[in-house]
C-alpha positions, 0 to 999 in steps of 0.5 A: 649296196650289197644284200638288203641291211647294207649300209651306204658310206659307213662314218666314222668319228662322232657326230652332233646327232644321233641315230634317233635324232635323225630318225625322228627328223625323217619321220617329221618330215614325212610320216608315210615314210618308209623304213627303207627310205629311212635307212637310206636317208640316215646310212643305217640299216633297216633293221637299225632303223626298225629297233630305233623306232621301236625305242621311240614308240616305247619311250612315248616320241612316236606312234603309229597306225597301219594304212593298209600294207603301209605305216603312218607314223606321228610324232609327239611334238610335246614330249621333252627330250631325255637328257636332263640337260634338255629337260625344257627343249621338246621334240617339236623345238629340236625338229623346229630347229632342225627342219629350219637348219635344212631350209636355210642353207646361208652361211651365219657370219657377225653381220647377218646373224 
C-alpha cells in the first residue's frame, strides 16, 4: 500500500455484500476493532470505513463509546434491515448467518444439505 487511505487489491464487478454489510460483519466480530483493521479486513479506505460507520450509527445499527484512545463499538442486533425486501430479516439474523458461512467452509451439494 501506498499512503495511508490505500486500498488493497481494488475489485471490480458486483458482489453479494455491501460495503456496510461487511463493516457491520467486522465490527460483530470484534467490537474493540479498529477502524484500520476495518479497511484492511474490507479493501476500503479508512476514511470508507469512518463514513459507513457513521451511516450506521445515524441510522440506528451501530453505537459506540469511548475507552480511553479506543472506540468500543455495539451493534444493535434487533434493528431490521433497510430494504423493504428484508423488512423481517434483522441485523442479528444476517450477522448469524454470515458468522455461520465463515465457520462452515464445507461444500453444500444434495445429499449433505
Amino acid at each position: 500500500m501506498t499512503g495511508m487511505d490505500a486500498v488493497p487489491e481494488s475489485h471490480s464487478g458486483w458482489t453479494f455484500l455491501t460495503n456496510h454489510a461487511r463493516v457491520l460483519a467486522s465490527v460483530a466480530d470484534d467490537p474493540n476493532v479498529r477502524i484500520r483493521d476495518i479497511a484492511a479486513r474490507c479493501r476500503l479506505t479508512e476514511r470508507a470505513v469512518q463514513r459507513i460507520i457513521a451511516d450506521l450509527e445515524q441510522a440506528g445499527y451501530l453505537s459506540h463509546t469511548r475507552e480511553g484512545r479506543a472506540n468500543a463499538y455495539r451493534v444493535i442486533p434487533g434493528k431490521v434491515l433497510r430494504h423493504p425486501a428484508e423488512a423481517s430479516l434483522t441485523v442479528g439474523s444476517l450477522l448469524a448467518l454470515l458468522a455461520r458461512d465463515e465457520v462452515d467452509h464445507t461444500p453444500r451439494t444434495a445429499d449433505n444439505r
